[in-house]
DODODO-345605 format. One record per residue (C-alpha): residue number from 0; residue in three letters; chain; x, z, y. Coordinates in Angstrom, 1 decimal, always signed. Layout:
# DODODO-345605
@num:NUM; residu:ala; chaine:A; x:X; z:Z; y:Y
...
# end
This chain:
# DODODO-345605
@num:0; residu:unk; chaine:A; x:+2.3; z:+7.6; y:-12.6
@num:1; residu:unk; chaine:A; x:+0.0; z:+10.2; y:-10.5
@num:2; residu:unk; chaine:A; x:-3.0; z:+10.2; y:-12.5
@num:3; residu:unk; chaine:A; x:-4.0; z:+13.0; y:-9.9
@num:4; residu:unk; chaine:A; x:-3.1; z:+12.9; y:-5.9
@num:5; residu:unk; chaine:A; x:-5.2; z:+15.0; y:-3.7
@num:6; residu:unk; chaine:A; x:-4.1; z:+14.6; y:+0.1
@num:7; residu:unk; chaine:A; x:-5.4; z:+16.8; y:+2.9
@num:8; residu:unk; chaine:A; x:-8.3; z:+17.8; y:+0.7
@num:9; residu:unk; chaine:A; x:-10.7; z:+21.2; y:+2.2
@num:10; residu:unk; chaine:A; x:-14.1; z:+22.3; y:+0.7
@num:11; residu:unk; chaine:A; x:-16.1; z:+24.1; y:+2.9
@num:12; residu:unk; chaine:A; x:-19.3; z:+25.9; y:+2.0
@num:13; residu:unk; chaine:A; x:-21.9; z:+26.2; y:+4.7
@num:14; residu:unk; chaine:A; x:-25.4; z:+27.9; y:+5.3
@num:15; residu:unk; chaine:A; x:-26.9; z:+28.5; y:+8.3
@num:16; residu:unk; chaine:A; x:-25.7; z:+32.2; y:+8.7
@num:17; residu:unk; chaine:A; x:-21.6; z:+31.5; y:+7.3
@num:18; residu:unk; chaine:A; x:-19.2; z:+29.2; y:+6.7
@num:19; residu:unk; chaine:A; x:-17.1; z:+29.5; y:+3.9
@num:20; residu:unk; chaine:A; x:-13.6; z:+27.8; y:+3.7
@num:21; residu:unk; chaine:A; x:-13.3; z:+27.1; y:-0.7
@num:22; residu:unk; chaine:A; x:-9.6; z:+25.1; y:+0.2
@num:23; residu:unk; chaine:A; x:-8.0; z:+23.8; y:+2.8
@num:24; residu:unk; chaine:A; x:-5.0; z:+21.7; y:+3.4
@num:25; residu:unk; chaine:A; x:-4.6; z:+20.9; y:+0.2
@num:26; residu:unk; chaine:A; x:-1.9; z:+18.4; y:-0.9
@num:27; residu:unk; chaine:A; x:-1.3; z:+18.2; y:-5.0
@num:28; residu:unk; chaine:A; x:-0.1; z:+15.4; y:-7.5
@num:29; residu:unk; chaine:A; x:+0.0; z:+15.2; y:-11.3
@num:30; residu:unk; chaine:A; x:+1.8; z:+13.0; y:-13.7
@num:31; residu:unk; chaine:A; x:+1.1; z:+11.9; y:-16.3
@num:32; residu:unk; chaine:A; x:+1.3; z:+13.8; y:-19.4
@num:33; residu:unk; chaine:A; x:+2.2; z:+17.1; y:-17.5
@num:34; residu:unk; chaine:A; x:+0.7; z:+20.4; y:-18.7
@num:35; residu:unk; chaine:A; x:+0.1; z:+22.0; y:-15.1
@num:36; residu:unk; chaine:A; x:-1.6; z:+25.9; y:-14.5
@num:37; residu:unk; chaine:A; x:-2.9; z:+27.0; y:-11.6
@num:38; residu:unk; chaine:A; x:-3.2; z:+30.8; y:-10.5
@num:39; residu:unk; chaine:A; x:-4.1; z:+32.7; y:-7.9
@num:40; residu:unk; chaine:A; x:-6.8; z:+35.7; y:-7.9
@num:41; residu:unk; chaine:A; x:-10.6; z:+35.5; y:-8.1
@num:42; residu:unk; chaine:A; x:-12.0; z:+33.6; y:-5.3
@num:43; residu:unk; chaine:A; x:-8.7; z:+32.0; y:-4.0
@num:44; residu:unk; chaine:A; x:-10.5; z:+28.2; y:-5.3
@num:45; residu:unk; chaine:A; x:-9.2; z:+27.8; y:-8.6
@num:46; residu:unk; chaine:A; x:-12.3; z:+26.5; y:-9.7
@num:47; residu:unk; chaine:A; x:-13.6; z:+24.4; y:-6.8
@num:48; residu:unk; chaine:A; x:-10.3; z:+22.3; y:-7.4
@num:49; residu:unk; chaine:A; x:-11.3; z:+22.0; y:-11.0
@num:50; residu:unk; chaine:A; x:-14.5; z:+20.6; y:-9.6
@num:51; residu:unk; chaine:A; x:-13.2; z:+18.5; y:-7.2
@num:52; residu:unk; chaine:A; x:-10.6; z:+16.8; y:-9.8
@num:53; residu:unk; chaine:A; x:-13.7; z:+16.7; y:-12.0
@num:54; residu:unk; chaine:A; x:-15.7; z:+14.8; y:-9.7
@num:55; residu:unk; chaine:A; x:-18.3; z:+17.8; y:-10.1
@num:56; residu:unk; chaine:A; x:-18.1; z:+18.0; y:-6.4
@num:57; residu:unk; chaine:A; x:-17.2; z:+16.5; y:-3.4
@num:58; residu:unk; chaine:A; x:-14.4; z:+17.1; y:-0.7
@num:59; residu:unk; chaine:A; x:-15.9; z:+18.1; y:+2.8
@num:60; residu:unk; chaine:A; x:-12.3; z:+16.7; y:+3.6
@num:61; residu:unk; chaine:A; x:-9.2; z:+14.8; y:+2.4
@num:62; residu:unk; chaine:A; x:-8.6; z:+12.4; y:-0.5
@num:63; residu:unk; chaine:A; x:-9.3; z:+12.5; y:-4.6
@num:64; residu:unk; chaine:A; x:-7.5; z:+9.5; y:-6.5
@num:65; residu:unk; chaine:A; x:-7.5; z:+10.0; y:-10.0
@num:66; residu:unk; chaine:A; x:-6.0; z:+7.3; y:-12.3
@num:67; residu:unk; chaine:A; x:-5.1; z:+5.1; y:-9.1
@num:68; residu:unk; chaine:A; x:-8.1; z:+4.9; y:-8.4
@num:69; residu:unk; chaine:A; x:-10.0; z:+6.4; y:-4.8
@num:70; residu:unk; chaine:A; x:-13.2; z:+8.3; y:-5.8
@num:71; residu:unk; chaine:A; x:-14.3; z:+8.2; y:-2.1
@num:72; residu:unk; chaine:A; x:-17.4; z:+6.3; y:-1.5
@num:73; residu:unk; chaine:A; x:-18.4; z:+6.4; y:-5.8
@num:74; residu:unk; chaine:A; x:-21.9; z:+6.8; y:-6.1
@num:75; residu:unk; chaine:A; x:-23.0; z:+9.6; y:-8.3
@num:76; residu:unk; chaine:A; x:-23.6; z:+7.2; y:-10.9
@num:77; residu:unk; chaine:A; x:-19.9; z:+5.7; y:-10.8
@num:78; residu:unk; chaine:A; x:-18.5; z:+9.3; y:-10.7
@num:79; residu:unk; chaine:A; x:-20.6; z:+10.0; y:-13.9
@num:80; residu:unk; chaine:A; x:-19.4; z:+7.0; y:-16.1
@num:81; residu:unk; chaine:A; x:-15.9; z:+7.9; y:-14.5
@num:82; residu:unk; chaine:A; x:-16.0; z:+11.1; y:-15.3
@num:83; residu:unk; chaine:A; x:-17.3; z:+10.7; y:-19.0
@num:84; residu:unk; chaine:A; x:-14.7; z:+8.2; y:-19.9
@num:85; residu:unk; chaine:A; x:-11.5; z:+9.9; y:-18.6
@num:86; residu:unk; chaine:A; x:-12.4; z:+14.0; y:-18.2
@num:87; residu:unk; chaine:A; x:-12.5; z:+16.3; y:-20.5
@num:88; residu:unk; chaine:A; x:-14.0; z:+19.5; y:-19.9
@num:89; residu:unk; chaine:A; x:-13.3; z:+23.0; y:-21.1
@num:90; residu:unk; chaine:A; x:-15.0; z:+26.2; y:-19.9
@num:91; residu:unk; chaine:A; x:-14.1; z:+29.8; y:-20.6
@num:92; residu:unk; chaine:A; x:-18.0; z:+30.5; y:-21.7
@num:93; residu:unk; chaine:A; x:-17.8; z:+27.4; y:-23.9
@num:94; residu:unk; chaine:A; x:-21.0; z:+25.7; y:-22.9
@num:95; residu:unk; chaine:A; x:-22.2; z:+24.5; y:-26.1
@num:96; residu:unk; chaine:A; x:-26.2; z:+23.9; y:-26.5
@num:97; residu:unk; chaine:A; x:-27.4; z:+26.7; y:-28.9
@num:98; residu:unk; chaine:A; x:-30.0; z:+24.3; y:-30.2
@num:99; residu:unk; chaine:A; x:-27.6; z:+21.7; y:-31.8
@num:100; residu:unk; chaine:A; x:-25.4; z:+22.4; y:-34.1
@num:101; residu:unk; chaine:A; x:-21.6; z:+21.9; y:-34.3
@num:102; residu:unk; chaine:A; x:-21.2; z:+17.9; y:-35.0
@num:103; residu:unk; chaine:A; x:-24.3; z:+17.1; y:-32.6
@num:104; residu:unk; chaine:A; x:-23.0; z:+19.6; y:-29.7
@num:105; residu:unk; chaine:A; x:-19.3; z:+17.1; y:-29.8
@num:106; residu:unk; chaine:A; x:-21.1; z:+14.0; y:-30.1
@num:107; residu:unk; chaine:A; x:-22.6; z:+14.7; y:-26.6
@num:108; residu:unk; chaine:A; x:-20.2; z:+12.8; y:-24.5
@num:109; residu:unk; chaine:A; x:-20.6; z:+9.5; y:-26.6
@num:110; residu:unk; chaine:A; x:-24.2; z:+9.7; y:-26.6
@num:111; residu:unk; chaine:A; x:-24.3; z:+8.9; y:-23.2
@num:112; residu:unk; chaine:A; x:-21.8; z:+6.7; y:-22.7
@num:113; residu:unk; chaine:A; x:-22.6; z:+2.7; y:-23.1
@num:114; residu:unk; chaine:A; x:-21.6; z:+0.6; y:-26.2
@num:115; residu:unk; chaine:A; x:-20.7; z:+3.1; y:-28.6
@num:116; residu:unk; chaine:A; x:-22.7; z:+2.9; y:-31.9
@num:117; residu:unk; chaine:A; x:-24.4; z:+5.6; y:-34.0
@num:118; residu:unk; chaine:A; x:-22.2; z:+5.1; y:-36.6
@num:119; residu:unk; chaine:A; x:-18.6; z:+5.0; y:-34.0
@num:120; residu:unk; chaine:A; x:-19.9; z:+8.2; y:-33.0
@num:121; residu:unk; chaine:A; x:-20.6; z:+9.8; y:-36.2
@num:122; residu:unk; chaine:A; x:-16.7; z:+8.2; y:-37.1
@num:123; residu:unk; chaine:A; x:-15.2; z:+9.7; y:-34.1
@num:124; residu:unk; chaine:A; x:-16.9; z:+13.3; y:-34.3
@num:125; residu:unk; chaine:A; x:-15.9; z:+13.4; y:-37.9
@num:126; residu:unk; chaine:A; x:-12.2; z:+12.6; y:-37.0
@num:127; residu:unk; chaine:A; x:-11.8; z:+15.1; y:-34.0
@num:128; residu:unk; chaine:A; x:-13.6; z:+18.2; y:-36.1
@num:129; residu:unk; chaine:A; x:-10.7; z:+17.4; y:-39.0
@num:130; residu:unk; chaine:A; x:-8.5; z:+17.4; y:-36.4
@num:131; residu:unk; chaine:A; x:-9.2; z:+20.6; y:-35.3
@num:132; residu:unk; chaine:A; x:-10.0; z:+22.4; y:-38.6
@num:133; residu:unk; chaine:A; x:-13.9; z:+22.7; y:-37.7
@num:134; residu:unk; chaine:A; x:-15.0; z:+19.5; y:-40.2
@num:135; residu:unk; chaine:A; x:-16.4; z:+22.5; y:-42.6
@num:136; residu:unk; chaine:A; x:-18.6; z:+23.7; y:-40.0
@num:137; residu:unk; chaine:A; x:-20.5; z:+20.4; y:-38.7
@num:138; residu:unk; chaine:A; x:-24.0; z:+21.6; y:-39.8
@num:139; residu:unk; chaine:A; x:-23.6; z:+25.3; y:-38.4
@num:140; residu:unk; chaine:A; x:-24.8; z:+26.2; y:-35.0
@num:141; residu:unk; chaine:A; x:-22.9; z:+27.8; y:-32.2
@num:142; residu:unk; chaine:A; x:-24.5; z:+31.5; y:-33.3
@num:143; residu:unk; chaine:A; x:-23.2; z:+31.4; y:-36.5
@num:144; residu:unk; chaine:A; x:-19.1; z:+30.7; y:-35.7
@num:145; residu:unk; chaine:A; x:-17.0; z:+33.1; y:-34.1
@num:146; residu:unk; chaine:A; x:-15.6; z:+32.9; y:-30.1
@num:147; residu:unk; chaine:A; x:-12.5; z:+31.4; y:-31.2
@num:148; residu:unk; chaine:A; x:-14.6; z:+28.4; y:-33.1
@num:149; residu:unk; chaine:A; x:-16.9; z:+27.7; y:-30.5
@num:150; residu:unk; chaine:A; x:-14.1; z:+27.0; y:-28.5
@num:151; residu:unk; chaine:A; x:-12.6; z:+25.0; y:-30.8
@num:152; residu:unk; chaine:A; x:-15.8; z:+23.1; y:-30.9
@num:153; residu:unk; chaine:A; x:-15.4; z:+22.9; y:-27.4
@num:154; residu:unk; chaine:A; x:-12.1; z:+21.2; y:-27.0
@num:155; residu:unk; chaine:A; x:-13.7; z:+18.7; y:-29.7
@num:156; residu:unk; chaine:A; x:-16.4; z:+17.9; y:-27.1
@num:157; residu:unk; chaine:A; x:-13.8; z:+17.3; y:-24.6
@num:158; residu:unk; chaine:A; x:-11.8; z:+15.2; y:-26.3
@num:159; residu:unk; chaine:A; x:-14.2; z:+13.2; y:-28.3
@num:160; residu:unk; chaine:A; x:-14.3; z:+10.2; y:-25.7
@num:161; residu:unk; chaine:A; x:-10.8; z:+10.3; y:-25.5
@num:162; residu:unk; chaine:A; x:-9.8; z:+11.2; y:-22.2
@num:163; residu:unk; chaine:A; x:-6.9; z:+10.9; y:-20.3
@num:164; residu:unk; chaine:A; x:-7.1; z:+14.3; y:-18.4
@num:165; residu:unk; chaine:A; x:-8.4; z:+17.5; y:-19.5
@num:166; residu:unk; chaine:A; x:-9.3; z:+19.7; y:-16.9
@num:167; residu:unk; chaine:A; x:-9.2; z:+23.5; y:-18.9
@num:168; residu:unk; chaine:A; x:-11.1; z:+26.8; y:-16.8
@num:169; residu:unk; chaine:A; x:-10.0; z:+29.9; y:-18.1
@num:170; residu:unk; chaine:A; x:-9.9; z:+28.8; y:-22.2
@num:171; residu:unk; chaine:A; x:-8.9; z:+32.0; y:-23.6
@num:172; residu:unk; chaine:A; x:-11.0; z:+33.9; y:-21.1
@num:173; residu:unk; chaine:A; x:-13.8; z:+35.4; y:-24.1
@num:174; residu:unk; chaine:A; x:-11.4; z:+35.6; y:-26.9
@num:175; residu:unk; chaine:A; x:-8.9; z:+37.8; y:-28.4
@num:176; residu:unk; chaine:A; x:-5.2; z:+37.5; y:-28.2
@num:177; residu:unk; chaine:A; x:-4.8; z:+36.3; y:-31.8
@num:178; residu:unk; chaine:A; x:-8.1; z:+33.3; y:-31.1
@num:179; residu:unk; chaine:A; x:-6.4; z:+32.6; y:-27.5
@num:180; residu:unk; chaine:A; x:-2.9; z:+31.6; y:-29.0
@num:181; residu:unk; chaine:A; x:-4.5; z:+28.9; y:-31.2
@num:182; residu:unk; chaine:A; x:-6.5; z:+27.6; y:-28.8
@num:183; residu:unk; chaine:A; x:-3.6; z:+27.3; y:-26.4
@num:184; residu:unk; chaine:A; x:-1.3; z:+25.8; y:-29.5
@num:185; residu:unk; chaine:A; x:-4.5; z:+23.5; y:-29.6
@num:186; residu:unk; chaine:A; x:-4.1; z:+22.6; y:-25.7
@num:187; residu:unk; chaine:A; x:-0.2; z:+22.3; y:-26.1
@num:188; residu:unk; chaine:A; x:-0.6; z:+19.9; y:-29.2
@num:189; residu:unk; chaine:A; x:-2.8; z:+17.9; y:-27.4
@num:190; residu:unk; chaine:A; x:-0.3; z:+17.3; y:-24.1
@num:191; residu:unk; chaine:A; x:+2.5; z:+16.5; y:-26.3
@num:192; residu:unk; chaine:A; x:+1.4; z:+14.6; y:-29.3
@num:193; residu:unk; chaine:A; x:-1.7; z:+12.8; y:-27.3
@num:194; residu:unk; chaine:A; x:+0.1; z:+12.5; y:-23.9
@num:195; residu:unk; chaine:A; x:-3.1; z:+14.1; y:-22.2
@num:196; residu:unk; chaine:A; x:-2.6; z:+15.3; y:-18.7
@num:197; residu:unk; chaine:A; x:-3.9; z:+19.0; y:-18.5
@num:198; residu:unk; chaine:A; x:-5.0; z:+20.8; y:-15.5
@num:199; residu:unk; chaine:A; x:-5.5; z:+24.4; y:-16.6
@num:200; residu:unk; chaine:A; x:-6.7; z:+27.7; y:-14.5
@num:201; residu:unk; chaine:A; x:-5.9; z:+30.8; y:-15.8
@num:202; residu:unk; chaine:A; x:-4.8; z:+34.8; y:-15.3
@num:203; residu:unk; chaine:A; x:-2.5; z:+35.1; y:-17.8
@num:204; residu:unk; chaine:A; x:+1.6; z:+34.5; y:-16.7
@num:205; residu:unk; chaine:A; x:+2.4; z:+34.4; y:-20.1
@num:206; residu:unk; chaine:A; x:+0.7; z:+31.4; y:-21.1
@num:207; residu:unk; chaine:A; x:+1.1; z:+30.1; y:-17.4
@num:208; residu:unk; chaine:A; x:+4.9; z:+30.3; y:-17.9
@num:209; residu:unk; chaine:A; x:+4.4; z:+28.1; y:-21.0
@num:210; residu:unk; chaine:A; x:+3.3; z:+25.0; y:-19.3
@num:211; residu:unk; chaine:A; x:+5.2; z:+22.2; y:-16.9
@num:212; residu:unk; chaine:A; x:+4.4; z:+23.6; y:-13.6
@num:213; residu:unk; chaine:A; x:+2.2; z:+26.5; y:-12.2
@num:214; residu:unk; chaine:A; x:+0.7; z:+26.1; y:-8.9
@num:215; residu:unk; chaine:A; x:+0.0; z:+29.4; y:-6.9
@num:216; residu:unk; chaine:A; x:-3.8; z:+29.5; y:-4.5
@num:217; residu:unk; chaine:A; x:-4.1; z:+32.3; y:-2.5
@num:218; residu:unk; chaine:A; x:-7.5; z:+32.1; y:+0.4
@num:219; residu:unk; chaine:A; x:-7.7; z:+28.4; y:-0.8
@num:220; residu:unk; chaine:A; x:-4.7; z:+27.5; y:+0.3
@num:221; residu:unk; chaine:A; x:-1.7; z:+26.0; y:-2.1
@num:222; residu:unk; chaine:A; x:+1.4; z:+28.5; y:-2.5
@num:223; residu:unk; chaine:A; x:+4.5; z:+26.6; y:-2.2
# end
Protein backbone atom coordinates (compact mmCIF):
# COMPACT_ATOMS: atom_id res chain seq x y z
CA UNK A 1 0.00 0.00 0.00
CA UNK A 2 1.13 3.79 -0.84
CA UNK A 3 0.68 5.36 2.36
CA UNK A 4 2.32 8.41 0.45
CA UNK A 5 1.56 9.39 -3.41
CA UNK A 6 2.39 12.87 -4.39
CA UNK A 7 1.45 13.51 -8.27
CA UNK A 8 2.47 16.63 -10.14
CA UNK A 9 2.92 18.41 -6.92
CA UNK A 10 4.88 22.34 -7.19
CA UNK A 11 5.15 24.85 -4.29
CA UNK A 12 5.67 28.16 -5.27
CA UNK A 13 6.57 31.02 -3.01
CA UNK A 14 5.35 34.44 -4.14
CA UNK A 15 5.69 38.22 -3.02
CA UNK A 16 5.02 41.00 -4.91
CA UNK A 17 8.74 41.59 -6.01
CA UNK A 18 9.74 37.34 -6.74
CA UNK A 19 8.54 34.31 -7.35
CA UNK A 20 10.09 31.49 -5.90
CA UNK A 21 9.76 27.94 -7.32
CA UNK A 22 10.18 25.45 -3.66
CA UNK A 23 9.32 22.12 -6.12
CA UNK A 24 8.00 21.43 -9.14
CA UNK A 25 6.95 18.41 -11.03
CA UNK A 26 7.11 16.40 -8.38
CA UNK A 27 5.91 12.76 -8.63
CA UNK A 28 6.82 10.34 -5.32
CA UNK A 29 5.24 7.28 -3.59
CA UNK A 30 5.91 5.40 -0.39
CA UNK A 31 5.05 2.07 0.93
CA UNK A 32 4.44 1.12 3.63
CA UNK A 33 6.91 0.31 6.13
CA UNK A 34 9.77 1.68 3.85
CA UNK A 35 12.66 3.70 5.53
CA UNK A 36 13.11 6.39 2.58
CA UNK A 37 15.97 9.47 2.69
CA UNK A 38 15.95 12.31 0.78
CA UNK A 39 19.10 14.52 -0.19
CA UNK A 40 19.96 17.06 -2.19
CA UNK A 41 21.85 20.49 -0.95
CA UNK A 42 20.50 23.33 1.06
CA UNK A 43 17.61 24.96 -0.55
CA UNK A 44 16.91 22.24 -3.22
CA UNK A 45 13.14 21.61 -1.05
CA UNK A 46 13.96 19.02 1.23
CA UNK A 47 12.04 20.57 3.74
CA UNK A 48 9.05 21.97 1.93
CA UNK A 49 8.31 18.23 0.97
CA UNK A 50 8.55 17.36 4.59
CA UNK A 51 5.88 20.08 5.01
CA UNK A 52 3.84 19.16 2.38
CA UNK A 53 3.63 15.32 3.47
CA UNK A 54 3.09 16.89 6.86
CA UNK A 55 0.19 18.70 5.88
CA UNK A 56 2.18 21.83 7.40
CA UNK A 57 1.58 23.36 4.08
CA UNK A 58 -0.13 23.30 1.08
CA UNK A 59 0.68 22.50 -2.65
CA UNK A 60 0.33 25.57 -5.02
CA UNK A 61 -0.04 22.42 -7.38
CA UNK A 62 -0.54 18.67 -7.78
CA UNK A 63 -1.88 16.02 -5.42
CA UNK A 64 -1.00 14.82 -1.56
CA UNK A 65 -2.78 11.39 -0.61
CA UNK A 66 -1.53 10.02 2.46
CA UNK A 67 -3.02 6.73 3.77
CA UNK A 68 -5.49 6.52 0.70
CA UNK A 69 -6.76 9.19 1.58
CA UNK A 70 -6.81 12.92 -0.71
CA UNK A 71 -5.85 15.85 1.62
CA UNK A 72 -7.19 18.23 -1.05
CA UNK A 73 -10.04 20.35 0.07
CA UNK A 74 -9.29 19.32 4.22
CA UNK A 75 -9.97 22.11 6.23
CA UNK A 76 -7.28 23.20 8.60
CA UNK A 77 -9.07 21.61 11.21
CA UNK A 78 -9.27 18.12 9.35
CA UNK A 79 -5.60 18.40 8.46
CA UNK A 80 -4.82 18.99 12.20
CA UNK A 81 -6.72 15.89 13.65
CA UNK A 82 -5.14 14.12 10.52
CA UNK A 83 -2.05 15.08 11.17
CA UNK A 84 -1.96 14.39 15.04
CA UNK A 85 -3.24 10.86 14.61
CA UNK A 86 -0.97 9.49 11.87
CA UNK A 87 2.40 12.03 11.75
CA UNK A 88 5.07 12.02 13.73
CA UNK A 89 7.40 14.69 13.79
CA UNK A 90 11.15 14.99 14.33
CA UNK A 91 13.21 18.17 13.99
CA UNK A 92 17.01 18.54 13.98
CA UNK A 93 16.62 21.46 16.77
CA UNK A 94 14.32 19.19 18.72
CA UNK A 95 11.54 21.55 19.57
CA UNK A 96 10.81 20.68 22.98
CA UNK A 97 9.04 23.50 25.27
CA UNK A 98 11.77 24.52 27.79
CA UNK A 99 9.01 25.10 30.32
CA UNK A 100 7.76 21.42 30.73
CA UNK A 101 9.63 18.93 31.55
CA UNK A 102 10.44 15.61 29.89
CA UNK A 103 7.02 13.37 30.49
CA UNK A 104 4.81 16.62 29.98
CA UNK A 105 6.83 17.77 26.71
CA UNK A 106 5.78 13.76 25.06
CA UNK A 107 2.41 13.89 26.43
CA UNK A 108 1.74 16.88 24.03
CA UNK A 109 0.31 15.11 21.07
CA UNK A 110 -2.40 13.18 23.32
CA UNK A 111 -3.38 16.28 25.08
CA UNK A 112 -4.90 17.51 22.17
CA UNK A 113 -6.29 14.82 20.65
CA UNK A 114 -10.12 13.75 21.53
CA UNK A 115 -10.98 10.80 23.88
CA UNK A 116 -7.86 9.98 25.42
CA UNK A 117 -7.96 10.10 29.24
CA UNK A 118 -5.51 11.58 31.81
CA UNK A 119 -4.62 8.44 33.01
CA UNK A 120 -4.20 6.67 29.03
CA UNK A 121 -1.88 9.36 28.61
CA UNK A 122 0.09 9.21 31.62
CA UNK A 123 0.11 5.02 30.58
CA UNK A 124 1.28 5.65 27.21
CA UNK A 125 4.09 8.35 28.03
CA UNK A 126 5.32 6.07 30.62
CA UNK A 127 5.51 3.12 28.14
CA UNK A 128 7.25 5.12 25.21
CA UNK A 129 10.00 6.85 27.70
CA UNK A 130 10.85 2.93 28.91
CA UNK A 131 11.00 2.28 25.54
CA UNK A 132 13.41 4.57 24.75
CA UNK A 133 15.65 4.48 27.92
CA UNK A 134 14.41 8.16 29.14
CA UNK A 135 11.73 6.65 31.95
CA UNK A 136 14.58 7.99 34.63
CA UNK A 137 14.40 11.39 33.33
CA UNK A 138 10.44 12.14 33.28
CA UNK A 139 10.73 15.00 35.92
CA UNK A 140 13.87 16.77 34.32
CA UNK A 141 13.57 19.53 31.86
CA UNK A 142 14.98 19.84 28.45
CA UNK A 143 18.12 22.07 30.00
CA UNK A 144 19.13 19.64 32.14
CA UNK A 145 19.61 16.41 29.52
CA UNK A 146 22.15 16.28 26.92
CA UNK A 147 21.48 16.85 22.83
CA UNK A 148 21.40 13.23 22.32
CA UNK A 149 18.40 12.94 25.09
CA UNK A 150 16.44 15.74 24.03
CA UNK A 151 16.18 14.06 20.95
CA UNK A 152 15.40 10.97 22.34
CA UNK A 153 12.66 12.84 24.03
CA UNK A 154 11.78 13.94 20.86
CA UNK A 155 11.15 10.78 18.98
CA UNK A 156 8.95 9.93 22.21
CA UNK A 157 6.81 12.90 21.27
CA UNK A 158 6.44 11.68 17.85
CA UNK A 159 5.56 8.46 18.50
CA UNK A 160 3.43 8.77 21.47
CA UNK A 161 0.05 8.76 19.41
CA UNK A 162 1.23 6.05 17.49
CA UNK A 163 1.59 7.07 14.11
CA UNK A 164 1.83 5.43 11.03
CA UNK A 165 4.46 7.77 9.33
CA UNK A 166 7.26 9.61 10.82
CA UNK A 167 8.38 12.31 8.90
CA UNK A 168 12.35 12.83 10.34
CA UNK A 169 14.27 16.56 9.36
CA UNK A 170 17.80 16.29 9.76
CA UNK A 171 17.76 14.06 13.37
CA UNK A 172 21.38 13.82 13.94
CA UNK A 173 21.89 17.38 12.70
CA UNK A 174 23.00 18.98 16.63
CA UNK A 175 24.61 15.93 17.83
CA UNK A 176 27.80 14.08 17.87
CA UNK A 177 28.62 11.01 15.82
CA UNK A 178 28.48 8.71 18.83
CA UNK A 179 24.51 10.45 19.94
CA UNK A 180 23.57 10.38 16.09
CA UNK A 181 24.12 6.49 15.66
CA UNK A 182 21.66 5.81 18.58
CA UNK A 183 19.27 7.99 17.46
CA UNK A 184 19.34 6.54 13.97
CA UNK A 185 19.40 2.74 15.64
CA UNK A 186 16.29 4.33 17.33
CA UNK A 187 14.74 5.42 13.80
CA UNK A 188 15.77 1.93 12.24
CA UNK A 189 14.15 -0.04 15.34
CA UNK A 190 11.24 1.79 14.90
CA UNK A 191 10.67 0.96 10.85
CA UNK A 192 11.41 -2.59 11.44
CA UNK A 193 9.94 -3.82 14.64
CA UNK A 194 6.84 -1.09 14.51
CA UNK A 195 6.44 -1.20 10.65
CA UNK A 196 6.50 2.76 10.66
CA UNK A 197 6.91 4.32 7.38
CA UNK A 198 9.83 6.89 7.64
CA UNK A 199 10.50 9.81 5.50
CA UNK A 200 13.80 11.23 6.50
CA UNK A 201 16.05 14.37 5.07
CA UNK A 202 19.45 14.38 5.72
CA UNK A 203 23.36 15.31 4.54
CA UNK A 204 24.94 12.40 5.60
CA UNK A 205 25.38 9.35 2.67
CA UNK A 206 26.36 7.20 5.26
CA UNK A 207 23.33 6.92 7.07
CA UNK A 208 21.34 7.70 3.66
CA UNK A 209 22.91 4.45 2.31
CA UNK A 210 21.48 2.66 5.33
CA UNK A 211 17.88 3.14 4.58
CA UNK A 212 15.32 1.53 1.67
CA UNK A 213 15.57 4.11 -0.94
CA UNK A 214 17.24 7.65 -1.24
CA UNK A 215 15.66 10.23 -3.34
CA UNK A 216 17.96 12.87 -4.86
CA UNK A 217 16.27 17.04 -5.11
CA UNK A 218 18.27 19.29 -6.83
CA UNK A 219 16.40 23.22 -7.69
CA UNK A 220 13.21 21.46 -6.35
CA UNK A 221 13.08 19.05 -8.74
CA UNK A 222 13.20 15.01 -8.00
CA UNK A 223 16.56 13.31 -9.33
CA UNK A 224 15.79 10.19 -10.99
Amino acid sequence: MDVIKLEGVEKIYRTKEIETVALENVNLTVEEGEFVSVMGPSGCGKSTLLNLIGLLDNPTKGTVDLLGSSTAGMKDSGMSEFRNRNIGFVFQSFHLIPSLNVADNVALPLIYRAGVSAAECDRRVREVLERLGMSHRMKHFPSQISGGQCQRVAIARAIVGDPRIILADEPTGNLDSRMGAEVMALLHELNRADGRTIVMVTHNEEQASKTDRVIHFLDGRQII
